[in-house]
C-alpha positions as a printed NumPy array, in Angstrom:
array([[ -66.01 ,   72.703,   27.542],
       [ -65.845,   69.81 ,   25.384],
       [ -69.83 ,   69.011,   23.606],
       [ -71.432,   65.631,   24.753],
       [ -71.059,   63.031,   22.303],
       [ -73.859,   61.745,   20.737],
       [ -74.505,   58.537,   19.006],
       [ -78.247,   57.79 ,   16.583],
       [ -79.754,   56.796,   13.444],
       [ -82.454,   57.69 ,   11.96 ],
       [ -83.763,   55.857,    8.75 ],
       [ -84.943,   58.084,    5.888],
       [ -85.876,   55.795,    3.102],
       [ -87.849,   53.215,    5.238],
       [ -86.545,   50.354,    3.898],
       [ -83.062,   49.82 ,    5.854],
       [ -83.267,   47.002,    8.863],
       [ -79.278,   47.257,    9.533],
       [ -77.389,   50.126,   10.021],
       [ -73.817,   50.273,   11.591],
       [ -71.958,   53.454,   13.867],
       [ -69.58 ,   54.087,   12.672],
       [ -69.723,   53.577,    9.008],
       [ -66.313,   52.341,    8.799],
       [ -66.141,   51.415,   12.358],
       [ -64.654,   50.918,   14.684],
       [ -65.195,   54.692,   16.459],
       [ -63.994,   56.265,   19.237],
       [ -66.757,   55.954,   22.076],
       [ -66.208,   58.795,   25.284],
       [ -67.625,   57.648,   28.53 ],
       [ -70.791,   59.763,   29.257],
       [ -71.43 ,   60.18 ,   25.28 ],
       [ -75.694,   59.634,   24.718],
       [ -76.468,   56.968,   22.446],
       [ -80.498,   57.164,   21.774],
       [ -82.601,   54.452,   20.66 ],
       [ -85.827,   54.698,   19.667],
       [ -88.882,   52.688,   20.504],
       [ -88.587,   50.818,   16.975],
       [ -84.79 ,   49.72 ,   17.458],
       [ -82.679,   47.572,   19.471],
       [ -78.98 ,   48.4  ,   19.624],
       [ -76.262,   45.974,   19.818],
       [ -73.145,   47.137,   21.207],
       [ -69.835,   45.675,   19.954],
       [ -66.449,   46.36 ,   21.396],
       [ -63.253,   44.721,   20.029],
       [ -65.297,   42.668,   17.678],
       [ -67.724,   41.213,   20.478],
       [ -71.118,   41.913,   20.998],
       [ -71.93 ,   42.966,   24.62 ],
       [ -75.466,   43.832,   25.42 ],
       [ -78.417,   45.111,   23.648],
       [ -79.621,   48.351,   24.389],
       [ -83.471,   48.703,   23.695],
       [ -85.549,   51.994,   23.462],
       [ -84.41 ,   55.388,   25.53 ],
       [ -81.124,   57.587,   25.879],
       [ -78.548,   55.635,   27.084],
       [ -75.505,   56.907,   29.133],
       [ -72.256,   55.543,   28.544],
       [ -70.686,   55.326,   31.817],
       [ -68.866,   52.651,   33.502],
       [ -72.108,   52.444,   35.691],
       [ -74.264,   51.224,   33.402],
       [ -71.766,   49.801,   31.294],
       [ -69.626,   47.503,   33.579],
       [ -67.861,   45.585,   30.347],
       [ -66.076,   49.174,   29.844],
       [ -64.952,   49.848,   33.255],
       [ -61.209,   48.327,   32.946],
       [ -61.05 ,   51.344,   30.139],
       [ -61.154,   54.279,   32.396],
       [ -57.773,   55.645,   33.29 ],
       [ -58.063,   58.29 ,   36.387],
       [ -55.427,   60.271,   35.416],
       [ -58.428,   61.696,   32.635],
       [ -60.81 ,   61.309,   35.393],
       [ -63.225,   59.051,   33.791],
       [ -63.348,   60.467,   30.204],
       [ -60.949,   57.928,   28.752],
       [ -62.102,   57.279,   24.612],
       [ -62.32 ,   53.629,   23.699],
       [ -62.847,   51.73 ,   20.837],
       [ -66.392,   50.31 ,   20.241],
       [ -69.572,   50.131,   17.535],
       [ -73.244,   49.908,   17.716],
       [ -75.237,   48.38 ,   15.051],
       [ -78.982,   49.806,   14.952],
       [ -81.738,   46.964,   14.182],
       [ -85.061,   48.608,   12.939],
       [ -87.577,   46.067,   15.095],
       [ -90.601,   47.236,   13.027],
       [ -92.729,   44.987,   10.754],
       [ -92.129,   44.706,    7.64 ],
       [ -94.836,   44.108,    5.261],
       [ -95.262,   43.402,    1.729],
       [ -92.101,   41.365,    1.408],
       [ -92.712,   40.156,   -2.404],
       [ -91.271,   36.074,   -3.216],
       [ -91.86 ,   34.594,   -6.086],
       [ -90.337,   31.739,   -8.321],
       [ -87.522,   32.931,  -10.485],
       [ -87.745,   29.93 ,  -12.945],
       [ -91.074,   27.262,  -13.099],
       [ -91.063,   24.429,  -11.198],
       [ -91.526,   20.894,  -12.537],
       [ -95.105,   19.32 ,  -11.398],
       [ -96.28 ,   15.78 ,  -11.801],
       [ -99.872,   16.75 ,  -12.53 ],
       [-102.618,   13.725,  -12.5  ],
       [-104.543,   15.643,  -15.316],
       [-102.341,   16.92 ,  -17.294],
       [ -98.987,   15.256,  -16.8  ],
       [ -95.574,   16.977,  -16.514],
       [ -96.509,   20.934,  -16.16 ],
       [ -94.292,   23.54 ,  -15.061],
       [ -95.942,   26.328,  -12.417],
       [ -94.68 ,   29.55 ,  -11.504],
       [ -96.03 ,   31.212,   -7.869],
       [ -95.661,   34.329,   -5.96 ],
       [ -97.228,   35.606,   -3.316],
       [ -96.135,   38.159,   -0.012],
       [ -94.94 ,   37.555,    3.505],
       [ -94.288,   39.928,    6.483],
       [ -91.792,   39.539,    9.007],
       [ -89.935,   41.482,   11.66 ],
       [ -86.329,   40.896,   13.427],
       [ -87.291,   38.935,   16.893],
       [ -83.488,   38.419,   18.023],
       [ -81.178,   41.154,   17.169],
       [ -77.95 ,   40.163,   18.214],
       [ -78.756,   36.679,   16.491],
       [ -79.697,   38.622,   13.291],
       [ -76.362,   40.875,   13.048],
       [ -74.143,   38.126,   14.3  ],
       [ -75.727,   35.736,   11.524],
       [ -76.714,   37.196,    8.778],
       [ -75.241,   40.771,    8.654],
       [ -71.879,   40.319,    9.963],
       [ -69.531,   43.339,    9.248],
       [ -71.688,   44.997,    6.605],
       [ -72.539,   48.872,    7.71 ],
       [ -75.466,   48.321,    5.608],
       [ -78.26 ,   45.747,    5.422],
       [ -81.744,   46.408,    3.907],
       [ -85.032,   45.076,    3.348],
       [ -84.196,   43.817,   -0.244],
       [ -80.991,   42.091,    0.778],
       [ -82.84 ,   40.498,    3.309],
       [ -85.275,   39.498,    0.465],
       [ -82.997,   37.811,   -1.359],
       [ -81.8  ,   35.255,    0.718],
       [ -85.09 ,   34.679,    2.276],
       [ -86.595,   33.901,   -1.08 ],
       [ -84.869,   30.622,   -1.394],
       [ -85.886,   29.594,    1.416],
       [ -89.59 ,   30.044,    0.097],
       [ -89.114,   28.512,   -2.99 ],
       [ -88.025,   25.265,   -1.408],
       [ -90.539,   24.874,    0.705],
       [ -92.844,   25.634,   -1.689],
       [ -91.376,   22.822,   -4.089],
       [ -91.359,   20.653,   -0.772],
       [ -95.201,   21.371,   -0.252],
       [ -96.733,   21.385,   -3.949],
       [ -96.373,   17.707,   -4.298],
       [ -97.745,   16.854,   -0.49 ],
       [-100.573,   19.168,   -0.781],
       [-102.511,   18.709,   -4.506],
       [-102.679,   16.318,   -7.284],
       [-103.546,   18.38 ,  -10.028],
       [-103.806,   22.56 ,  -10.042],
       [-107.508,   21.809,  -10.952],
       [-108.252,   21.652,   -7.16 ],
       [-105.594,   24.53 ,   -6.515],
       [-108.654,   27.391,   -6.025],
       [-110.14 ,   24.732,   -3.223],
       [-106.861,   24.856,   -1.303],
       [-105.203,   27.652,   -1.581],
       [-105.525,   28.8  ,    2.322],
       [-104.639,   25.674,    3.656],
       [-101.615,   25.316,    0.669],
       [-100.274,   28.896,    2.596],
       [-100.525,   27.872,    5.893],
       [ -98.592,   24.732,    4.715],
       [ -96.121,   26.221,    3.869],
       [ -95.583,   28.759,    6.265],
       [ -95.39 ,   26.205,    8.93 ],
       [ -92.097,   24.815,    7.56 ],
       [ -90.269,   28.1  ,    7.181],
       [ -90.862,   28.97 ,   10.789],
       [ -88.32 ,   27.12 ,   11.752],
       [ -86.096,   28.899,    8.805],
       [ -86.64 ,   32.508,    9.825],
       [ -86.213,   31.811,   13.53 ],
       [ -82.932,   30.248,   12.925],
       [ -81.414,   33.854,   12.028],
       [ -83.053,   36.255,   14.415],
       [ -86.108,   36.163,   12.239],
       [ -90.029,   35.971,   13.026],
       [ -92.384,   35.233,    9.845],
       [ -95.648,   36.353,   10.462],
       [ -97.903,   36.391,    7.591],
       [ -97.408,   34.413,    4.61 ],
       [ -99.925,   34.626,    1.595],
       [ -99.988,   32.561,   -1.47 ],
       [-101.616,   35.45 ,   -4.527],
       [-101.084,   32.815,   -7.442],
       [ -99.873,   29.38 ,   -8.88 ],
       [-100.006,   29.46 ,  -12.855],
       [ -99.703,   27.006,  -15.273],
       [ -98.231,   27.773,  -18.991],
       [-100.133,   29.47 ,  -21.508],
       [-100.822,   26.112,  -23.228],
       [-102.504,   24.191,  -20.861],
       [-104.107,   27.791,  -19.429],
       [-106.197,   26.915,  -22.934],
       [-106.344,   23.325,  -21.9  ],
       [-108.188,   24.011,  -19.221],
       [-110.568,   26.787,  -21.153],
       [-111.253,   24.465,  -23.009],
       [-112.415,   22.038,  -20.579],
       [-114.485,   24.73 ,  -19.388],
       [-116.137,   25.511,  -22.507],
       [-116.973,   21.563,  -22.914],
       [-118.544,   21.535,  -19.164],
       [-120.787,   24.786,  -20.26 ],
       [-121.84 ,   22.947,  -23.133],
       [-123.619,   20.256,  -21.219],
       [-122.379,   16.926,  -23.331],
       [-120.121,   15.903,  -25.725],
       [-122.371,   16.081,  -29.216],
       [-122.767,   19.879,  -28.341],
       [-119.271,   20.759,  -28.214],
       [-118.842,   18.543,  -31.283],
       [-121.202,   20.528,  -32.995],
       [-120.431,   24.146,  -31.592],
       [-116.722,   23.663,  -32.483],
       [-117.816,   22.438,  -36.155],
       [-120.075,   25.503,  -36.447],
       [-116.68 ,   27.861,  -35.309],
       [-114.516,   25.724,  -38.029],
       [-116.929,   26.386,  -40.907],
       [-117.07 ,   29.989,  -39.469],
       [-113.641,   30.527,  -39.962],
       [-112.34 ,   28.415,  -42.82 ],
       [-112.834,   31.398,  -45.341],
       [-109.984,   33.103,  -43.395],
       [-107.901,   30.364,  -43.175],
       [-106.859,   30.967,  -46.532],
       [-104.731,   34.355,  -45.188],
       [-106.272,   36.224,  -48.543],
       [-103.789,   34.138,  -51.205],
       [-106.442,   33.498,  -54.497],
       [-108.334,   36.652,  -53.164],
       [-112.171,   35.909,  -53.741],
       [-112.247,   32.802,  -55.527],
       [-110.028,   31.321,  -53.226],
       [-112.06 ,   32.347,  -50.345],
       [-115.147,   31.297,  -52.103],
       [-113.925,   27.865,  -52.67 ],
       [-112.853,   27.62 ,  -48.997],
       [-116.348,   28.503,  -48.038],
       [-117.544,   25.752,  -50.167],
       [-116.164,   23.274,  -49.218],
       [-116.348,   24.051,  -45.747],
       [-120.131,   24.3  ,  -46.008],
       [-119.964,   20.928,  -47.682],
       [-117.589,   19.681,  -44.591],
       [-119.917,   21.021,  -42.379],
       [-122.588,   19.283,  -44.157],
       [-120.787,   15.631,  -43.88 ],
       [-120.153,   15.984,  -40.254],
       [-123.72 ,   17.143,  -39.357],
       [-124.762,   14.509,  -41.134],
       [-122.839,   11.834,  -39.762],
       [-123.344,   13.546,  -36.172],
       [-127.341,   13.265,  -36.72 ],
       [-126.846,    9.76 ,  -37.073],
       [-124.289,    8.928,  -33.972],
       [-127.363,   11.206,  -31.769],
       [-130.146,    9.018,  -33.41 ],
       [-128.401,    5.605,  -32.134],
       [-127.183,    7.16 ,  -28.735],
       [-130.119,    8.74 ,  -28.005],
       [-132.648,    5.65 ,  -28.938],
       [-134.435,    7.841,  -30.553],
       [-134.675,    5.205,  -33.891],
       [-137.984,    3.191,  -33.547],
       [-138.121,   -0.153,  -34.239],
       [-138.738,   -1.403,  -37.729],
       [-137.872,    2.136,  -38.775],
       [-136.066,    2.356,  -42.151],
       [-132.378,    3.411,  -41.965],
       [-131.59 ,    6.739,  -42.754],
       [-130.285,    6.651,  -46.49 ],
       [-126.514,    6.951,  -46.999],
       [-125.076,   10.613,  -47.834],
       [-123.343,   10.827,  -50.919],
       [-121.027,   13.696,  -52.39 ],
       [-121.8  ,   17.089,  -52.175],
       [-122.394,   18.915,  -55.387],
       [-120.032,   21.572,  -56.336],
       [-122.11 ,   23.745,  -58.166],
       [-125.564,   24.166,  -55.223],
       [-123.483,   22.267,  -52.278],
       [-126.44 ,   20.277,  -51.967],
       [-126.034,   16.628,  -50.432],
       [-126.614,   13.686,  -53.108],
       [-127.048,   10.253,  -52.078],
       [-124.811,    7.814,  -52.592],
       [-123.703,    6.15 ,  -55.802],
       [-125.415,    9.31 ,  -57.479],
       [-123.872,   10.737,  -60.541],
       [-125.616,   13.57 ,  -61.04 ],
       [-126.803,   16.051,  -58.349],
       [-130.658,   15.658,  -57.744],
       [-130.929,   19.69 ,  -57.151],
       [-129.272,   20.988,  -60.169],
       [-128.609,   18.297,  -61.981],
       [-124.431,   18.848,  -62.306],
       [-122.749,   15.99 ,  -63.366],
       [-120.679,   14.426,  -60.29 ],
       [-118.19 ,   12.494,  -61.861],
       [-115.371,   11.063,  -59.575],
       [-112.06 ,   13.24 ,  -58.839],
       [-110.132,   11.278,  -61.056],
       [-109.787,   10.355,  -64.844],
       [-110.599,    7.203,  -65.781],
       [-107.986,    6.786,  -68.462],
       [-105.045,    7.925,  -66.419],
       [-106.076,    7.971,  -62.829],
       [-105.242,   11.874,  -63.153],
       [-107.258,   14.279,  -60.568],
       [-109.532,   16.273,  -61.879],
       [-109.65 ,   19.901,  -60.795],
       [-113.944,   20.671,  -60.038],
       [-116.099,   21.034,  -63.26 ],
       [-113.531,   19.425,  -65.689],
       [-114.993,   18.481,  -69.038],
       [-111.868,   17.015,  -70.174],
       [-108.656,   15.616,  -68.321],
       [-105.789,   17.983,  -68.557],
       [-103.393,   15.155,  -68.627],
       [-104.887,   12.663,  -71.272],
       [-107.647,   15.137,  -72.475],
       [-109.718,   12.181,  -72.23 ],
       [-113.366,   13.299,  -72.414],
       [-115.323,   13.208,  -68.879],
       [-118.554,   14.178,  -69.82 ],
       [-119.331,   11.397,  -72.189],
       [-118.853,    9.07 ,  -68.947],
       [-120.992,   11.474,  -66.774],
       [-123.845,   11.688,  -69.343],
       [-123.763,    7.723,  -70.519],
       [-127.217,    6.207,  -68.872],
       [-127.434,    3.551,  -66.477],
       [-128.577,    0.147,  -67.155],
       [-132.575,   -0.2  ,  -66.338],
       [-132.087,   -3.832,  -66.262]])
């Protein structure tokens, strides 16, 4: 007695939505053969390169009875058992969930903060076939084989244009991104509807994880950050003063080894000095904090090479140490003079005699 034929597919790695009988189809289809589908397909039965029903979960008998598109196949003289040509192709109707999209290059955003910025997203979606026969007609055609990353693929432009449709109807600048991020999704979401349904397709969940800017204005906007924790202006002034002074000795990268650094340290202490000083003053008149008929606070000279202590103006010598601050360059020449020069190294005209000669008391 000839076996009963039956037809089924099981999926093994979880990730196939397609899958075609026979392989490389068509097959040879008896009349009474089982074909089983379980309660997570749909099957859709082709014959002669038509699709002629959809068979949902349960064993199926392939008779002319329940198959009336077949019955001008039987021939009596093989009472009833007559082969014919036909294929199913298996839809897996479960949902499938964490469905990865994500921009493959940035996208160009007119940003009211910062300008032109490019922005990469990603985010997940789920989705599940809704229309089978739609679905294989559509989108699989005559593959055997159709899984959840193919699927992905195609899908993903579809995303990403939306999501370039959206970005500029939604925000102004990705400041007030963490305020609208729901709302951006559902956005979104409610445009590709219509996409997915159009093959078979039914999008349920769409999720927005991330929209990032570039590295650079990622510091922009730490930056920003850091200015709003400081409270105002003259304390962000001063805190990123303080860091500069902090780090000028390793500016230098090590070339001059300790002298080098040393002189770095100098003058950024004497830097450091100028701008305090000059900030002190800007605080004094924003602040009103100058009375009235209050003398003027007296003009900051140089800054002495040898203690690093502030001189007033016009002063010649430091009033700490007394170390001759003659100007940079040589009087005879116009030369510059390297710090603590007695003579000029271009003239050798003498520098000290002009730093030591008194001033007029008259």
């Amino acid at each position: 007695m000839r076996g009963i034929q039956v037809i089924e597919w099981r999926d093994v790695t979880g990730e196939e939505i397609v899958h075609r009988w026979p392989e490389e189809g068509p097959g040879e289809v008896s009349l009474g053969a089982q074909l089983t589908v379980r309660e997570s397909q749909a099957a859709v039965f082709f014959r002669d390169g038509q699709a002629l029903d959809v068979l949902g979960p349960g064993r199926h008998t392939l008779t002319a009875l329940n198959l009336p598109f077949v019955q001008d196949v039987i021939n009596i003289p093989f009472e009833g058992t007559t082969p014919f040509q036909a294929e199913v192709y298996f839809v897996n109707m479960r949902t499938f969930t964490n469905m990865k999209w994500g921009t493959p290059s940035p996208v160009p955003f007119r940003d009211s903060e910062f300008a032109m910025i490019r922005l990469r997203a990603h985010g997940l979606y789920t989705m599940r076939i809704d229309n089978p026969q739609l679905f294989v007609n559509g989108v699989v055609g005559t593959e055997h084989l159709y899984t959840q990353d193919d699927v992905g693929a195609w899908l993903r432009d579809f995303i990403v244009a939306r999501f370039n449709d959206t970005l500029g109807e939604q925000i102004d600048t990705i400041l007030d991104l963490p305020e609208v991020y729901s709302e951006f999704a559902v956005a979104v979401r409610s445009k590709l509807v219509t996409d997915f349904d159009r093959y078979g397709i039914e999008l349920i969940d769409f999720i927005l994880d991330a929209i990032t800017p570039p590295a650079e204005v990622e510091e922009m906007i730490d930056e920003r950050a850091g200015m709003e924790a400081a409270g105002d202006m003259d304390r962000f002034v001063r805190y990123q003063t303080a860091r500069a002074i902090r780090d000028m000795p390793r500016a230098d990268g090590g070339a001059g080894g300790p002298a080098a650094a040393g002189a770095g340290l100098g003058a950024g202490v004497g830097m450091g000095a100028a701008m305090v000083g000059a900030l002190t003053g800007a605080f004094q008149q924003q602040g009103g904090q100058q009375q009235a008929g209050q003398p003027a606070p007296v003009p900051q000279g140089p800054v002495c090479p040898q203690c690093q202590a502030i001189a007033p103006a016009g002063a010649k010598f430091c009033p700490n140490c007394g170390h001759s601050l003659a100007g940079g360059f040589c009087p005879e020449c116009g030369a510059q003079m390297p710090p603590g020069a007695k003579f000029c190294p271009e003239c050798g005209h003498s520098l000290q005699a002009a730093a030591e000669e008194p001033e007029s008391t008259e």
